[in-house]
N, C-alpha and C positions, 0 to 999 in steps of 0.2 A: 240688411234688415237687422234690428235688435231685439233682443226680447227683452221683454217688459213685466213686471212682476206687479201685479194687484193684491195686498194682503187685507183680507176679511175676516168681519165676527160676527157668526150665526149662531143660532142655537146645533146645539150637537143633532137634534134630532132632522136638521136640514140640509147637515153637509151633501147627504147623499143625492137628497133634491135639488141641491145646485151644479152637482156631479153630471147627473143625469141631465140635466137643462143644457152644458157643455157641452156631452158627449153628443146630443144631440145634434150642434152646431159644430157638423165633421172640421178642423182645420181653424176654428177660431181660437179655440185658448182649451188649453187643460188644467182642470183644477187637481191641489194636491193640498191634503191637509197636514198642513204643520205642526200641529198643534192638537190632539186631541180633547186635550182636558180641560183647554180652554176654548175651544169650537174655532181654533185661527184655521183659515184657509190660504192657500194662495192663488192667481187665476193667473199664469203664463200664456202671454198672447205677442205674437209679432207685431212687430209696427204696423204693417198695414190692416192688420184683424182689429187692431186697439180699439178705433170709435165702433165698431161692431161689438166686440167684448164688452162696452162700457154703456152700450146700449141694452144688449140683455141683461147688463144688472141692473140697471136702468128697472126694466120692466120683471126682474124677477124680485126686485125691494119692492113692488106694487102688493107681493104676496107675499113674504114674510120678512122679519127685521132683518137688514144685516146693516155691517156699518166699515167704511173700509178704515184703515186704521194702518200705521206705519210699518215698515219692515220689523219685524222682530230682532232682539240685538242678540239672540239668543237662540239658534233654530239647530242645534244639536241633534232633536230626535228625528233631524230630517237631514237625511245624507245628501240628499243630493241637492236640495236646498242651499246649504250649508257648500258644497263643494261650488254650485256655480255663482255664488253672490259672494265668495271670501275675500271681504279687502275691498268690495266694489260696491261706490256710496247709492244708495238709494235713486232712481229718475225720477225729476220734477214732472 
């Protein structure tokens, strides 16, 4: 299996709504936020979770903006972000 890296942009005040929409969905994907000051998220899901991940965001964009948006070239304030994508290009 690979894991799979989904980067997003919400308002700040939804990260934690989308947090909890994951948390809920025990083994799908965990969100982590990259980015505070600019509301980027990430949503790390396995290959096999992927079209389930991609369906709750699916239905969590029905209720408020997000927009996925490419990997950051820049994810410093995020250790561990940063340690497992070093060097490793982006999946189509």
């Amino acid at each position: 299996m690979q894991l799979h890296d989904i980067y997003l942009e919400v308002s700040a005040a939804h990260i934690a709504y989308v947090k909890f929409i994951f948390e809920s969905y025990e083994e799908v994907g965990i969100i982590r936020t990259v980015d505070n000051q600019k509301a980027v998220i990430v949503l790390l899901a396995m290959t096999d979770f992927l079209d389930t991940a991609r369906k709750i965001l699916d239905s969590i964009g029905n209720d408020i903006a997000l927009r996925e948006i490419p990997r950051p070239a820049n994810m410093k304030n995020d250790w561990l972000m940063a340690e497992l994508f070093a060097g490793v290009e982006p999946l189509a």
